[in-house]
N, C-alpha and C positions, 0 to 999 in steps of 0.2 A: 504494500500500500504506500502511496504517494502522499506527503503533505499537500497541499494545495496552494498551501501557501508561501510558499519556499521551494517546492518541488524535491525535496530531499525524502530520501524512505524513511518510515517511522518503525520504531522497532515496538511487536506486538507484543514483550514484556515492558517495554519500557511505559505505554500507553495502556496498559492495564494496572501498572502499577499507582499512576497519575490519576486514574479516572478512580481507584478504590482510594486514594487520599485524599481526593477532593472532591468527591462526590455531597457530602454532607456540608460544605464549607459553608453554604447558604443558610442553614439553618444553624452552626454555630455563630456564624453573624447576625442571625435574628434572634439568636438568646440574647448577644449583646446589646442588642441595640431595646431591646426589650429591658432589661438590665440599668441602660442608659435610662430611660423613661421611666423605671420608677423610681430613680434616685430621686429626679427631679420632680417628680410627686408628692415626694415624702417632702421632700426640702416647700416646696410649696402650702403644702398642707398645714405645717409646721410655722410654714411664716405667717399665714393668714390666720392661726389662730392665737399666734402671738399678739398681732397687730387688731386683731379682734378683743381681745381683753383689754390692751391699754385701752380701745377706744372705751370699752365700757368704765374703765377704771377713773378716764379723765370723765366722763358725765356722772360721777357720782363725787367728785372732790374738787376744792379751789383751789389751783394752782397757779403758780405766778406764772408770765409768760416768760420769763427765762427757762423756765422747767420744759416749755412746749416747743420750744427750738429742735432739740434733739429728734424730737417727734414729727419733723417736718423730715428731717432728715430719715426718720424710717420711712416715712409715707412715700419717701423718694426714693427709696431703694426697696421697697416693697412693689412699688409700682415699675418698676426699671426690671425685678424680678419674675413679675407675674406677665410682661410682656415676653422676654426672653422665656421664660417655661411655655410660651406660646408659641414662640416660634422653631422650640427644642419637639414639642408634642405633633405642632401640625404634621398633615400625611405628607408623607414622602413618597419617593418611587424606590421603594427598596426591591432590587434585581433578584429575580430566582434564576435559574438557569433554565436552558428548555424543559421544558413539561409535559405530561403527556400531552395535552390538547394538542399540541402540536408536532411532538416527536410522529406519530403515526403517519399522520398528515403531511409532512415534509421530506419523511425517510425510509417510509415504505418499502422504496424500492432499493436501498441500501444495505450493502454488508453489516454486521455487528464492527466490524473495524472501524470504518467510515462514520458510523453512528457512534460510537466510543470518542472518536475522535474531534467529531463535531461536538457533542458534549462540553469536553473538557476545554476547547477551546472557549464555548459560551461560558462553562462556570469562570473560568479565569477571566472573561471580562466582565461576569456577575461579579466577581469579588471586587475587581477593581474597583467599578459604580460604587458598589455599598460600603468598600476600606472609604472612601473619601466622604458619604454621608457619615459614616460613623462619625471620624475623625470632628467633622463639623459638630455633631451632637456633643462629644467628648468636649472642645473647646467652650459652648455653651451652656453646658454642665458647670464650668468651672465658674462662668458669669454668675449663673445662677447662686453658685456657691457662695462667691463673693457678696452678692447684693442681698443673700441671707445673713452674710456675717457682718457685714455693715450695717441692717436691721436690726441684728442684737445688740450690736456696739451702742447704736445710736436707744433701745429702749433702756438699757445698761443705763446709760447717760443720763434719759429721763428721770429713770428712778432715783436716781443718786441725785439728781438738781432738785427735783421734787421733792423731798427729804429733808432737803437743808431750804427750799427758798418757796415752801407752800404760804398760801396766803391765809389768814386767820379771818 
């Protein structure tokens, strides 16, 4: 059997070894990415109900408004954060590699080689597509992270002004 794409022979251990190790790659990138998505859930879940209590906390106490500065500053990284978990969550186009629907339907008339072959070329360009969404999810992940821990800093903040500079 011929590459097609290079025109070089393909050796049919070499190509059976390839197609049994990457066969599943797809769907360990969609643990991952699965994985990805509820960190930032958790982290989101966790902000909103942080930023949920102070609001209750501030309608039931006088506080001064040096106490409510810090509290701008969550609302601003709470809102920085719930955007960014928005745009981590939306659908994507995450890559499977051919599928039945269309294996039959395109290859029919094809050797097991040929169809091996063709395979493994699409998962390797499925992985490609999805390493590079990952990667993205992974970098917004870390936003999210931040603009949760700039949340606590700044309710941190509150409480402690709050404390020393409440109004009587």
């Amino acid at each position: 059997m011929i590459d097609k794409n290079n025109s070089q022979p393909i050796k049919r251990d070499t190509l059976d070894f390839i197609f049994e190790y990457t066969k599943n790659a797809s769907e360990v990138q969609l643990k991952d990415v699965e994985s990805l998505d509820n960190k930032v859930i958790q982290i989101l879940s966790i902000s909103s109900i942080i930023i949920g209590l102070i609001a209750f906390a501030i309608g039931r106490s006088n506080i001064n408004y040096l106490a409510l500065m810090p509290l701008v500053i969550a609302l601003l990284a709470y809102i920085a954060l719930v955007i960014s978990a928005f745009i981590h969550l939306k659908a994507r186009g995450f890559r499977r590699s051919i599928q039945a629907d269309v294996l039959w339907e395109n290859y029919w008339q094809d050797d097991i080689e040929e169809i091996k072959h063709s395979l493994v070329d699409d998962i390797g360009k499925a992985y490609a597509h999805n390493k590079r969404m990952i990667d993205k999810k992974a970098r917004i992940l870390l936003y999210v992270t931040i603009f949760a821990a700039i949340e606590v800093i700044a309710v941190g903040g509150f409480i402690i002004l709050a404390t020393f500079f409440t109004s009587l």
